[in-house]
C-alpha positions in Angstrom: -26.9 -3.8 9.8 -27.1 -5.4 6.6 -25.5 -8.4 5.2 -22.5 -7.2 2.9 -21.6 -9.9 0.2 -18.2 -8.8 -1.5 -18.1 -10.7 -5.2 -14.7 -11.2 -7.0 -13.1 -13.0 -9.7 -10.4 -12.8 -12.0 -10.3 -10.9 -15.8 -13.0 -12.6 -18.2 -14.4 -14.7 -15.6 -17.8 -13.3 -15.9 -18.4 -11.4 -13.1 -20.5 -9.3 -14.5 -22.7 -11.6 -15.7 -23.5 -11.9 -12.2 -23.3 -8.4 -10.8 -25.8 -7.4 -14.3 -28.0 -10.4 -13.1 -28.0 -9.2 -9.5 -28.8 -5.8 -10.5 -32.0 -6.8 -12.5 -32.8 -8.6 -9.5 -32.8 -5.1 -7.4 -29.6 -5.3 -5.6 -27.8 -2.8 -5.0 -23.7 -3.7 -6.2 -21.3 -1.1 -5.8 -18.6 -1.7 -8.6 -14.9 -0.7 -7.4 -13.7 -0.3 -10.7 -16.5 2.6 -11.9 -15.9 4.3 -8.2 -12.1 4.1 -9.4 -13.1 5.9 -13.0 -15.3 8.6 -10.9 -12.3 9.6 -8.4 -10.0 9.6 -11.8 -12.3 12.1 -13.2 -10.9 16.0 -13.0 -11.8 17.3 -9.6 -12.3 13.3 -8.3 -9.6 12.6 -5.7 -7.5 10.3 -7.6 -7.3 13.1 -10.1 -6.2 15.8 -7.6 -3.4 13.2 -5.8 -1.9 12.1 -9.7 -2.0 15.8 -10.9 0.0 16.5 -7.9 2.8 14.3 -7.9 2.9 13.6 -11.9 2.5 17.7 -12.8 0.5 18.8 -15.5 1.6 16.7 -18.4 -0.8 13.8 -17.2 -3.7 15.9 -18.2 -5.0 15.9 -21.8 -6.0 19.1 -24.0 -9.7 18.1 -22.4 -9.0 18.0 -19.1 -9.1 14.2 -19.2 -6.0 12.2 -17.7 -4.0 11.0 -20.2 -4.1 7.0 -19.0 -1.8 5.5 -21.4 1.2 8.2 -20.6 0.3 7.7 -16.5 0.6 3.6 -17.2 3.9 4.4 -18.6 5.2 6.6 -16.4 3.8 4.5 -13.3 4.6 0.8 -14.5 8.1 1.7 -16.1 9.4 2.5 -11.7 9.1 0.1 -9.6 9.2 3.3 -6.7 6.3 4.7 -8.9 3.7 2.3 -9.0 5.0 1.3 -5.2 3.5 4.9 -4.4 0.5 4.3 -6.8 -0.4 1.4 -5.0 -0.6 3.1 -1.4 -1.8 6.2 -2.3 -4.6 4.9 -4.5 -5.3 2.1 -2.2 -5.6 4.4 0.2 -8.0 6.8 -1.6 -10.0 4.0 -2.8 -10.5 1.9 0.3 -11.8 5.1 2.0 -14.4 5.8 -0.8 -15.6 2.3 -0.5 -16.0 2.7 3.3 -18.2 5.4 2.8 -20.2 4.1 0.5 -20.4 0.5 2.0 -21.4 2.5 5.3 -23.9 4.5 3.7 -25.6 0.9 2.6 -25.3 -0.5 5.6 -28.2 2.0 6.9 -30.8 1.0 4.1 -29.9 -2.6 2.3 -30.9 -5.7 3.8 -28.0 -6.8 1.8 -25.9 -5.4 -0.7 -22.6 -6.5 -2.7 -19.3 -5.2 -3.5 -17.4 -5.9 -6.8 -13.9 -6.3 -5.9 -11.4 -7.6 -8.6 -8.4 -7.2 -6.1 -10.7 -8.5 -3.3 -8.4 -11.1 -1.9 -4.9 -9.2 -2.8 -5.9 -5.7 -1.4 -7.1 -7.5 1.7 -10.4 -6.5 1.8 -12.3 -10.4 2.9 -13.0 -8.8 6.4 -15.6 -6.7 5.0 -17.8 -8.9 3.8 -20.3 -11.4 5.6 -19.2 -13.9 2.7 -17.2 -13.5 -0.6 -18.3 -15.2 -3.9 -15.8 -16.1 -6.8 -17.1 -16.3 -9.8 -14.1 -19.1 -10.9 -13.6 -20.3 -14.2 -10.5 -22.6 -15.8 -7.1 -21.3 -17.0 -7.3 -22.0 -20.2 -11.0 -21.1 -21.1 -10.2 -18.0 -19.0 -7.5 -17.2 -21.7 -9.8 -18.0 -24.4 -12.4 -15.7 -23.3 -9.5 -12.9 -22.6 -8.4 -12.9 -26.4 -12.0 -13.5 -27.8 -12.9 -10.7 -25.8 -9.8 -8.2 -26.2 -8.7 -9.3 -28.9 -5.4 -10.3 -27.8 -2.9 -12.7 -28.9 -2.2 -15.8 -26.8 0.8 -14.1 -24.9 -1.1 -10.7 -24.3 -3.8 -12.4 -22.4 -1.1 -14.8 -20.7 0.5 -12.0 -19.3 -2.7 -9.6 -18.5 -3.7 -12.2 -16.3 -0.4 -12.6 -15.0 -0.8 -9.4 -13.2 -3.9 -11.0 -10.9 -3.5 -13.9 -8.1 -4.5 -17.0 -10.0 -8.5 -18.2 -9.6 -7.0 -21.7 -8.0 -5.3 -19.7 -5.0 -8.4 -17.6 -4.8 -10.1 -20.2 -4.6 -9.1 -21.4 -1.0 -10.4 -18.3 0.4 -14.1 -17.4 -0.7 -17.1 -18.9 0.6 -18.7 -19.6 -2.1 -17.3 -20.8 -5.6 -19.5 -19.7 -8.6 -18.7 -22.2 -11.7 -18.7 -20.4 -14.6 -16.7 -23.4 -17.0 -20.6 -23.8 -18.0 -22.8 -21.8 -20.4 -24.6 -18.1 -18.9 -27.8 -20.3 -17.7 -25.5 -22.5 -15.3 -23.7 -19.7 -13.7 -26.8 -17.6 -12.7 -28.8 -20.7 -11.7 -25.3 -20.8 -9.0 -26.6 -17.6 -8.0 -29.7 -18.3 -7.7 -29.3 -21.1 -4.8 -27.0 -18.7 -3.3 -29.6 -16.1 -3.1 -31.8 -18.6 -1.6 -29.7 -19.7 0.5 -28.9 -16.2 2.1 -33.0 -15.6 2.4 -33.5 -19.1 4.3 -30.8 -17.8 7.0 -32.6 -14.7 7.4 -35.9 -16.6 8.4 -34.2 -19.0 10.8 
């Protein structure tokens, strides 16, 4: 069985500076957010289970879901994006099973990036979780640099997310990303280290 390491953060904390960095190393990182856009494809389960309970008008001329008109309709009911929240959850978790099994069988060890890690309850998967943690206020900086976004856009996009501090009592490992790229990955470095030393003992 390998060792499962699930990775987490918050928006424009640079996790994927790390998963990027892990990657070029040869590690295998299954991202939850690109399984999420492959089971919101037409024909992907997400797809099938929206189309269902929203009807036909979600889906655009190209067969594409139309995203910004599912937000609406989802984040304007509180009863809607209750039943979002299970039923997606429910889909997603599954697919992530699967594909976190499948791993198991051939990775020494292998990472999951979770943004909703902690929140969705998903710590007891994983051997150890990393944060990649960075400051508030340079984590709102780096939100409207990135997006574009005024002050209060990014103040309430991250809103929506557990804050890094409370997040921060939970993971095993804290990654420091307040610093420039080099610093970050040199975190991951030790960690990766680390994790090879307890295989030899």
């Amino acid at each position: 069985m390998g060792k499962i390491i699930g990775i987490t953060g918050g928006i424009a904390s640079g996790k994927s500076t790390v998963t990027n960095f892990l990657r070029k190393q040869g590690f295998q990182v299954v991202d939850a957010d690109a399984v999420v856009h492959q089971l919101q494809k037409p024909g992907g389960r997400l797809f099938q289970a929206l189309v269902q309970h929203f009807g036909q008008e979600i889906i655009l001329e190209n067969g594409e879901l139309n995203r910004p008109l599912l937000a609406s309709l989802i984040f304007s009911n509180p009863e809607e994006r209750e039943w979002s929240k299970q039923i997606q959850g429910e889909i997603i978790r599954e697919e992530l099973a699967t594909l976190r099994d499948q791993l198991a069988q051939t990775e020494e060890i292998f990472f999951m990036d979770i943004p909703l890690l902690f929140e969705q309850a998903y710590s007891a998967w994983f051997d150890e979780t990393w944060l990649v943690y960075v400051d508030r206020d340079i984590q709102v900086e780096r939100l409207m640099k990135r997006d574009h976004l005024s002050k209060d856009e990014a103040e309430s996009r991250l809103a929506a997310q557990w804050p890094l501090e409370k997040k921060k009592d939970l993971a095993s490992h804290i990654l420091d990303n307040n610093g420039n790229q080099n610093q970050l990955l040199n975190q991951v470095h030790i960690l990766l280290e680390g994790g090879r030393q307890d295989d030899r003992d």
